[in-house]
C-alpha positions, 0 to 999 in steps of 0.5 A: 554441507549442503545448499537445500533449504526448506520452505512452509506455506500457513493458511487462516480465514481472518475476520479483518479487512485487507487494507487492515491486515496489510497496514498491520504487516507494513507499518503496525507491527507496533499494535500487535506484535512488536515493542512499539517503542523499538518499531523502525519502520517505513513501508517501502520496497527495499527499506529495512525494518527492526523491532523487539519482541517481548517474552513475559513470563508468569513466575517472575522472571525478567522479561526477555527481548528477541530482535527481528530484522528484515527488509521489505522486498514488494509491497502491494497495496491490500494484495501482497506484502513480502520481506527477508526475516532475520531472528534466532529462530532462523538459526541467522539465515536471512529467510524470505516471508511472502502473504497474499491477502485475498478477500473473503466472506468471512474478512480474509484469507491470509496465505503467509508462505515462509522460505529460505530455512537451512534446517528442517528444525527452524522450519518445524518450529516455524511451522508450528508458530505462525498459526498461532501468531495469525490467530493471536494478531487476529484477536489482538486487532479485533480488540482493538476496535475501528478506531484503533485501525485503518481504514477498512476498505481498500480501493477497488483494483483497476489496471488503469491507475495506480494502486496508490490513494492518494496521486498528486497531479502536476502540469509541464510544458515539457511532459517527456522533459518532465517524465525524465527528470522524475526518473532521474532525481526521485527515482520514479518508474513509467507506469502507463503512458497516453502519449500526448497528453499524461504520463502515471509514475510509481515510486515504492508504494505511492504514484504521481501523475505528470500531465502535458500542459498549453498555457494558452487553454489553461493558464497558470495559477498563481504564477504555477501550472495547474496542479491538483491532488487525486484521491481514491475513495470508496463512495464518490457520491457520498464524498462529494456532498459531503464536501460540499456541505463542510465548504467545498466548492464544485468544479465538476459532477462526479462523472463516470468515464470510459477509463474505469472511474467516476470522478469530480472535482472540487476546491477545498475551503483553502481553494486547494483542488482535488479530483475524487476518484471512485474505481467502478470497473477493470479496464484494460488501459489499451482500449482507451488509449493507455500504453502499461510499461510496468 
């Protein structure tokens, strides 16, 4: 016996997005690989995934189902994607699969690392498959068309905000009370702190905000402290009019600000409020005041 594994590491220039090759590794399985009615899945770090894969044949024979099992280890949103793979083909050893999806001229360059074989025979039929697997997942998703896929552009990365699209915002009278009873109940994690005034948490692949509320400078509202939603877009200015012309009202311009986005504000036609943010640099949260504990 011996404890040495064995690893290989694929690379292909993919015309697609990104944020479409990361949603097609996370929740897609469905539109390009996997049986979708055996797909589950939620994309998140430490959920496990199962699906089937079918093999059909041309001579009649009965199709053939092969399950596949795995666990997501870490998810970075349009960057990074890595879970165990678990199938016949690894001869029942729990493998680890690693991509980086980096941005190219052509689209992306996805570079799928695989780990963790106990023979170099799986790792050789390994090595021969996922090119043609990267190939096939790029001409199944191109046919599909835009509207069969997510959105194409990711926000731009900035170390002053959480990677997450969408960030809820909620006000406390009590922000380090508050800080410990998300921690505690739903598991968050400090991200960056302003000591004083806000404090961003990551949960799996999403955010939320948790800011120092006075009651005298900003009352309550409908019996609630204030509380918005922010959302990241690509075009803050196209947004913004565009909400505007279907009954949106404005609570504030977009802005350009010192931490590294352009935002505005505005109430939908329920009077829900939203702050839209559009990442314009990477700033470094220390230079603004933002203490990064992850």
């Amino acid at each position: 016996m011996t404890d040495e594994t064995f690893a290989l590491t694929v690379s292909r220039d993919v015309a697609l997005a990104p944020s479409v090759l990361y949603e097609a590794w996370t929740t897609g399985w469905g539109l390009w690989f996997a049986e979708p009615d055996t797909l589950r899945v939620h994309a998140s770090a430490g959920a496990p995934f199962f699906f089937e894969v079918a093999q059909r044949f041309d001579d009649g024979r009965p199709e053939r189902r092969h399950a596949h099992y795995g666990r997501f280890l870490a998810l970075e949103p349009y960057r990074t994607v890595s879970f165990t793979w678990l199938t016949g083909g690894t001869r029942g050893a729990e493998t680890t699969v690693t991509l980086r999806l980096e941005p190219s001229e052509r689209g992306t360059t996805v570079t799928l690392t695989h780990a963790g074989f106990t023979t170099e025979a799986a790792r050789d039929g390994h090595q021969a498959a996922w090119p043609y697997v990267l190939e096939q997942q790029e001409a199944k998703l191109v046919a599909l068309g835009a509207d069969s896929l997510p959105a194409r552009t990711a926000p731009a990365r900035n170390r002053s905000v959480p990677d997450a699209t969408f960030i809820p915002v909620r006000s406390y009278p009590d922000l380090d009370a508050a800080v410990q009873w998300l921690h505690d109940v739903l598991g968050c994690r400090e991200r960056l702190r302003i000591p004083g005034h806000r404090v961003q948490m990551t949960l799996g692949n999403g955010a939320v905000i948790a800011r120092e509320w006075d009651a005298s400078a900003n009352p309550a509202t409908g019996g609630r402290p204030p509380a918005t939603l922010m959302v990241r877009v690509s075009d803050i200015d196209a947004t913004y009019a565009r909400a505007l012309a279907h009954g949106a009202t404005s609570v504030s311009e977009p802005t350009d600000y010192e931490y590294g986005e352009r935002q505005a504000q505005i109430r939908d036609i329920a009077g829900h409020a939203w702050t839209l943010t559009q990442t314009i640099a990477d700033v470094d949260p220390a230079t603004w005041g933002g203490e990064l504990s992850q």
